[in-house]
N, C-alpha and C positions, 0 to 999 in steps of 0.2 A: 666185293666187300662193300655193304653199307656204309655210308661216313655221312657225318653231320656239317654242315657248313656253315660258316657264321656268317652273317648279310645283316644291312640296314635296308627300313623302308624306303618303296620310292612314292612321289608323289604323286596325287591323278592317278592311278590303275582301278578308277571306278569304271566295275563293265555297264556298257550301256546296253541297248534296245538287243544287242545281236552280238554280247560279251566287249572283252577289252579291245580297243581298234586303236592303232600307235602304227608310227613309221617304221620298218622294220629295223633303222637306225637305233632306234629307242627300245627294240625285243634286244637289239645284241649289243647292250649292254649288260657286264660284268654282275649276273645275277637276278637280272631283272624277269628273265621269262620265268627261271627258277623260282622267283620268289609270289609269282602269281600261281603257279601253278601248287603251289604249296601249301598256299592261302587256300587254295578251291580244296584239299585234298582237308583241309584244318575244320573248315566247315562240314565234313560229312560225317558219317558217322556209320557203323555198321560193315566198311566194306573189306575188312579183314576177308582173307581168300575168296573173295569175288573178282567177277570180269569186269573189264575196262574197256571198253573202245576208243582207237584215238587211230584219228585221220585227217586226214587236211585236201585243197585245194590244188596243190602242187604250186602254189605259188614261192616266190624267192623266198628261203629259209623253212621252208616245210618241212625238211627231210632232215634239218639239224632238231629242231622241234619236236619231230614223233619223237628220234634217237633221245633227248630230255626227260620229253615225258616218260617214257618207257623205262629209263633207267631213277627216275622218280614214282614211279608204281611199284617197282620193284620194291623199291626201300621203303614205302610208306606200308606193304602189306597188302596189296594186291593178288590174285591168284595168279589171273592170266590177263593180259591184254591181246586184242586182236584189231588188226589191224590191215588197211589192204595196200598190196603190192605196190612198192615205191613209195608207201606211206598216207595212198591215193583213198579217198573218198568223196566222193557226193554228200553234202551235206543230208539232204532227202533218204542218201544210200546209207548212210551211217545210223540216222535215224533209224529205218530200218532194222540196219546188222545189231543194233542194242534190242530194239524189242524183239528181234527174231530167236535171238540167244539169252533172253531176261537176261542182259547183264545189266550192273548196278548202274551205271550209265558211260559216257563218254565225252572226251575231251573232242573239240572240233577243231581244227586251224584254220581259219577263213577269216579275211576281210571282204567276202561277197563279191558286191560288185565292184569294191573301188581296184584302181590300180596296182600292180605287180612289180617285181622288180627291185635288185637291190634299194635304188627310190624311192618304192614304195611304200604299200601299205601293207601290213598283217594284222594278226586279231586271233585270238584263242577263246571257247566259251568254253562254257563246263551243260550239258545235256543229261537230266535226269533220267532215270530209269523207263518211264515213259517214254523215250527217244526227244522227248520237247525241250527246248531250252529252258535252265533253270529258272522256278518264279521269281521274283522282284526279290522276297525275304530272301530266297538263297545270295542272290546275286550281293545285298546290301551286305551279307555276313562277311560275304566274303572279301569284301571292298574294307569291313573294317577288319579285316584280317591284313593284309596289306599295309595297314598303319600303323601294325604294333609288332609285325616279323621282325624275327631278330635270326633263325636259322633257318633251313632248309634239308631234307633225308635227299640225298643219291647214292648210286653205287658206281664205282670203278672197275668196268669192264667197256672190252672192246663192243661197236656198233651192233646192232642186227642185220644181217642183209636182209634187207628190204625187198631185196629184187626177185627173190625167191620165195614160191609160194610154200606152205610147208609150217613146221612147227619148230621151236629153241625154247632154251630157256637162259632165266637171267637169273641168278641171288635166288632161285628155288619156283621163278615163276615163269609160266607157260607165257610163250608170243609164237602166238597163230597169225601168221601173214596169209591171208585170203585173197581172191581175184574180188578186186573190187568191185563189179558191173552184175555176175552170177547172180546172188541174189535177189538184188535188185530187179533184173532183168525177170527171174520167176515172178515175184511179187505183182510185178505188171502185166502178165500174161497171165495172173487167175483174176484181173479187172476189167483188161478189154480184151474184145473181138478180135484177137488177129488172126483168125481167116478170113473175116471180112474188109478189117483195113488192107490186108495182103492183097485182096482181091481187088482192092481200087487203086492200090500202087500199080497191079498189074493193068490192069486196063486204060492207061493211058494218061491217068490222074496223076501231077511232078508233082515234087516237093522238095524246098532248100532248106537245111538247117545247121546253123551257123553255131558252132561249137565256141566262138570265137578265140580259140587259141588256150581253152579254160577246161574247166574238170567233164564240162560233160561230150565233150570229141567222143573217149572212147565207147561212153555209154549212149552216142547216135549212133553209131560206127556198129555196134553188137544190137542196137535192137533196130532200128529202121532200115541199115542196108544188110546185114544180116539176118535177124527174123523175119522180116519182114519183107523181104526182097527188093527194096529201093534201089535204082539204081545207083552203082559207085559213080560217088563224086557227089551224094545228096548232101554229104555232109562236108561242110565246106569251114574251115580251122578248126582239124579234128584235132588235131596233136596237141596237147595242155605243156605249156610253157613257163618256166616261171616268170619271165616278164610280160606273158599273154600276148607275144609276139609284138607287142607295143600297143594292142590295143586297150582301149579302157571296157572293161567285159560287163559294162550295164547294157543289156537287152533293151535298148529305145529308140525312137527315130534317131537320135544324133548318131547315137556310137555303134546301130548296129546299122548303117547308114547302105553299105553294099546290100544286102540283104534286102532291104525296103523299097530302095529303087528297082532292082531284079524284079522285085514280086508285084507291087503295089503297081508300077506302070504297067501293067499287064501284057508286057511283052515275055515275059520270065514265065516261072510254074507257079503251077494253082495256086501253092500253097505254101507260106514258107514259116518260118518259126526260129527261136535261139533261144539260148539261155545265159545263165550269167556266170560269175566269176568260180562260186561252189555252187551251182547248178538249182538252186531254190526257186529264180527269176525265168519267168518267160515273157515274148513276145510273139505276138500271134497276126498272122498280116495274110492278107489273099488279096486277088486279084484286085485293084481299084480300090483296095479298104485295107483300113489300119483298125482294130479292132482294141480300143480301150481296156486296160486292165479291168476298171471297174463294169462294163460292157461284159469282156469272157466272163469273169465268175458269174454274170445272172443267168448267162447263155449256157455255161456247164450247169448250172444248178436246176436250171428248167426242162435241158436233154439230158441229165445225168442216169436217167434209167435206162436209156437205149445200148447204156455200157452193163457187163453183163455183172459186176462186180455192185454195180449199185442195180438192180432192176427190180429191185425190190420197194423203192423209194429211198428216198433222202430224209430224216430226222428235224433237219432245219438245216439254216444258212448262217454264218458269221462275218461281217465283216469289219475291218477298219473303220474308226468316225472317219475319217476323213478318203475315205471310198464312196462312189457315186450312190444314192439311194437305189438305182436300178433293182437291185437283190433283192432289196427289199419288196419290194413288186412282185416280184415273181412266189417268195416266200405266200405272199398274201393271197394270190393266188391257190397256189395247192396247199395253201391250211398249214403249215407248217413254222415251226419258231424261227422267228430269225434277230440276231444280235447285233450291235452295236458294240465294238469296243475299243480301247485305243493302241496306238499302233503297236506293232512288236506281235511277232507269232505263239511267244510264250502266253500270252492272254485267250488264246484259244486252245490252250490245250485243258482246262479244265473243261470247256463246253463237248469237245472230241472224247476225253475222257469218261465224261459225266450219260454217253449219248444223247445231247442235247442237241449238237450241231453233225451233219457231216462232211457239209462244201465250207470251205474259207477261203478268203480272201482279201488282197489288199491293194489299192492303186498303184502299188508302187511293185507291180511286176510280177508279184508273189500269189498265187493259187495255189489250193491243196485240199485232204480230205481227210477222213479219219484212219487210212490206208499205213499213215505215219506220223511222225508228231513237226512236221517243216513242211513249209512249204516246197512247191517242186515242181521244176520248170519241163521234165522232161513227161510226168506223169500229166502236165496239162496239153504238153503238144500232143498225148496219146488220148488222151480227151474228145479234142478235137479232130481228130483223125477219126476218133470213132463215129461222132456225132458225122463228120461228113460221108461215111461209109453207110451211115444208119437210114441218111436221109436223102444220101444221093443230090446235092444244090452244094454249091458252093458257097464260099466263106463270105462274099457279098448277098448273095442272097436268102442265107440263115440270119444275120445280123439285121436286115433291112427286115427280114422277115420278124424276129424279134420288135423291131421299133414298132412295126406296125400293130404286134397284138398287147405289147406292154407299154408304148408311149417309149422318147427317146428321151435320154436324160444326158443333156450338152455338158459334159464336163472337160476342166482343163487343168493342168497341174505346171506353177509357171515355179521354178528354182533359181535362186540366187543364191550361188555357189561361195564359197573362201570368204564371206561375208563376214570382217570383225567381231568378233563374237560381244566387245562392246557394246556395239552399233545394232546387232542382232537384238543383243538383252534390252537393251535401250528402247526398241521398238516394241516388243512384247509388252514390255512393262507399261509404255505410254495407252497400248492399246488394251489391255487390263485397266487400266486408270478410269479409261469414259466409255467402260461397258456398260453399266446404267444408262447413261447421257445418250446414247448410240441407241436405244431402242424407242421406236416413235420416230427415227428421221427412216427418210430413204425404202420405207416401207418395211423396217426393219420390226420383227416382234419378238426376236431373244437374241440375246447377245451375253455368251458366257466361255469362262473356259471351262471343259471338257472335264468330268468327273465318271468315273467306271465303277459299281459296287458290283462285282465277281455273283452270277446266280447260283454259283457253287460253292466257296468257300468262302463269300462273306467277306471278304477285302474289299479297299477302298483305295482309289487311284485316284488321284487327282493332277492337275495341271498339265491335260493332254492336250491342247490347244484350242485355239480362239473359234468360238463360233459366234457367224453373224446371218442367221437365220430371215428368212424373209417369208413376208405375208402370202407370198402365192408357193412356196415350198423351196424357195429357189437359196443357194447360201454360198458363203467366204469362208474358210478355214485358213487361219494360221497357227504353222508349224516350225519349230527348229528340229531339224532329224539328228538323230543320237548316231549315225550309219558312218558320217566324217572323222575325218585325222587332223584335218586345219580348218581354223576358224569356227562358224558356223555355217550353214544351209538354211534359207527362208523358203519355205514349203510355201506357195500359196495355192488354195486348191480355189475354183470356183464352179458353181453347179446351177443348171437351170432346168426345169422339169418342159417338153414340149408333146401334151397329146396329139397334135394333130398332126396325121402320116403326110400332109402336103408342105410340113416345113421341118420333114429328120432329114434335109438332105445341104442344108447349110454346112461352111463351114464353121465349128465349135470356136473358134477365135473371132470369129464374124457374130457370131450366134450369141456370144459371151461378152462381145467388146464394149458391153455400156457395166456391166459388173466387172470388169479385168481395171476397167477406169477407178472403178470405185474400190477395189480394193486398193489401188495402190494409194490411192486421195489419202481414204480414213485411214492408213496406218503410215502415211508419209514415208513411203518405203524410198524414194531417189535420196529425199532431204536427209534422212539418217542412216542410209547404206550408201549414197553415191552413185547408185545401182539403178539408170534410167529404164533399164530392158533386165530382164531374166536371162540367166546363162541356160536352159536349157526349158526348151516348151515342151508339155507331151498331151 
């Protein structure tokens, strides 16, 4: 039976960069998930007997969340929702299972990379038809929907099981619980080579990949030691937990820290790789070398024909402002467009859409293609498998191999984590204040914060963070990330361009250490955070 509920607004359910992110203390409050989800359903329009997708993470309160939404579909007019067993999706996967069935789009449950755990963190987005996360207008509609709810549609019926793949219904509408990994796993297999990756697993070439306790376990488990014949035990915290076993599931030297040491001291296997919390995020590591986010995407975008899904060429490249220029290099190289734009993956799905772009990418972990509308950690470790099956050299010697015919480009990304969000705002604002003042010192020739006019639909973004540009190409970016639950996050990215192959072999903190000085100087980062070191280098 439908019934109508009455609720008051709550405060703050503005979704950010990657939808609403709250403690999951603050989802299970008396109406509170209800009431965002309600808001999203208020703002659409159109989707009377249409599909739904809703999946999530498996993180803590996942599985109360599908069973919500699902009986809030029902009530709002929905056809059918589908969904994958246990509730489970990859966010990349879900993307997917929407475009694959034109459904009208999908709810996602994910807080990404952050933390698990009654503890922790959660997050719900809403995903257009597209498979992309909704644009900025959807997102804002929907935020003032949230301000002015007063009730909510559910129905009163017993759970779905979840646990069983198969078909029910609810109030008149279908729920298809699907094998979440299936599709996905096709998807991947009409883009790469896997007779030829299979055939480097088989000859002697190891590989670790660190599921770390998060959604994409099962989906290494079913394509690298299954299709693929890796041996068991490649895939190392296969099992998705809801508190992610205690680890914190960002794919990066700190937290995927076993994993790095295994690989990178070159005593371990070739080649190792992970992913993050809903599987969007990778990290890509070989023997003696750590391979920068902003590094892979110019390296997938420059061997991306050798895969058989692109070999056709590539359209252009997109990346993040605050991603190393590297891409753009390579762009220039074979003639083709490449973007600039600010962070959040929804910003690329007009150029993916449009055929303007078809590699993206972001610093902060995230690659993908026009393949789906998210980024996707498990479609870049296939990537790169393929690349090293295509070209037979290892992961050190295709990177080195890169600096040497594109020039290396030193970058660093230093984070200052739980940072007062006062003390955050306070900085931003002082360093907007003498962005004029700041160009003409220190070899500095622009200094602005970050504006985006959309080359497809003609929007305007503004206030995507601080750029301090310098005369030899070399820049400072600051950021506060929308990805947090407490406080703020100080982004500081810093980048320096080196053509000459007799000095890529420094390290990037050595390499960088007269600009890391200078970004903290000009934006007084200790004096008004406290904060004499970054919680986290990458």
């Amino acid at each position: 039976m439908i019934k109508t509920v009455e609720t008051k607004p709550f405060d703050g359910q503005r979704p950010g960069t990657s939808g609403l992110r709250k403690k999951v203390t603050v989802f299970q409050q008396a109406h509170y998930t209800e009431n965002f989800i309600q808001s999203i359903f208020n703002v659409l329009d159109g989707f009377k007997g249409k599909t739904l997708v809703i999946g999530g993470d498996g993180r803590f309160y996942n599985d109360r969340v599908v069973q919500i939404a699902i009986r809030m579909a029902a009530a709002n007019g929905f056809g059918k929702v589908i969904t994958g067993q246990g509730g489970l999706l990859s966010t990349p996967a879900a993307s997917h299972v929407i475009r694959l069935n034109k459904a009208f789009g999908g709810i996602i449950l994910s807080a990404s990379h952050n933390p698990g755990g009654p503890d922790g963190d959660f997050g719900i987005k809403y995903n257009g038809g597209n498979g992309g996360p909704a644009p900025e207008k959807v997102t804002e509609a929907i935020f003032a929907q949230t301000k002015t709810i007063s009730t909510y549609k559910t129905v009163e019926a017993a759970d779905i099981d979840l646990g069983k793949i198969g078909s029910s219904t609810i109030e008149g509408m279908s729920v298809e619980v699907i094998d979440p990994v299936a599709d996905y796993a096709t998807l991947m297999q009409s883009l790469f080579d896997f007779p030829a990756i299979k055939a480097l697993l088989a000859s002697g070439f190891t590989m670790k990949f660190d599921g770390m306790s998060a959604i994409t376990g099962p989906y290494g488990t079913r394509i690298f030691e299954g299709l693929l014949g890796a041996a068991k035990g490649t895939v190392m915290n296969g099992v998705p937990l809801p508190d992610f076993g205690g680890h914190h599931p960002d794919p990066n030297l700190v937290h995927a820290k076993e994993l790095c040491d295994l690989v990178i001291g070159g005593k371990g296997p070739d080649f190792g790789a992970a992913s993050d919390g809903d599987g969007d995020r990778n990290l890509i590591v070989g023997k003696g070398i750590y391979v920068t986010p902003s590094d892979s995407l110019a390296i997938i975008a420059a061997n991306a024909q050798l895969a058989p899904g692109y070999k056709g060429g590539i359209a252009g490249v997109a990346r993040s402002m605050p991603t190393s220029c590297a891409a753009d290099r390579v762009a220039a190289k074979l003639k083709i467009n490449h973007f600039e734009t600010p962070t959040g993956w929804k910003f690329f799905g007009n150029l993916l859409d449009a055929g303007k772009a078809t590699i993206c990418g972001e610093e902060s972990f995230g690659t993908g293609s026009n393949h789906v509308r998210e980024k996707d950690g498990v479609w870049a470790v296939l990537m790169w498998l393929n690349i090293l099956a295509a070209r037979k050299q290892s992961v050190a010697d295709i990177v080195k191999g890169h600096w040497a015919e594109y020039g290396r480009n030193y970058y660093t990304r230093h984070d200052y984590e739980e940072v007062a969000s006062d003390a955050a705002n306070a900085l931003m604002s002082g360093l907007r204040a003498q962005l004029s003042k700041l160009v003409g010192q220190h070899n500095i020739v622009k200094a602005d914060d970050f504006a985006y006019d959309d080359p497809v639909d003609g929007s305007h973004t503004e206030g995507q963070g601080i750029r301090l540009i310098f005369a030899n190409g070399a820049r400072i970016i600051y950021r506060l990330s929308g990805t947090g639950t407490s406080g703020a996050t100080l982004r500081v990215y810093i980048e320096d361009y080196e053509a000459d192959a007799k000095k890529h072999d420094a390290d990037p903190q050595v390499a960088l250490a007269a600009l890391i000085k200078l970004a903290r100087d000009v934006a007084q980062i200790e004096k008004l955070t406290g904060r004499a070191e970054p919680t986290v280098i990458t």
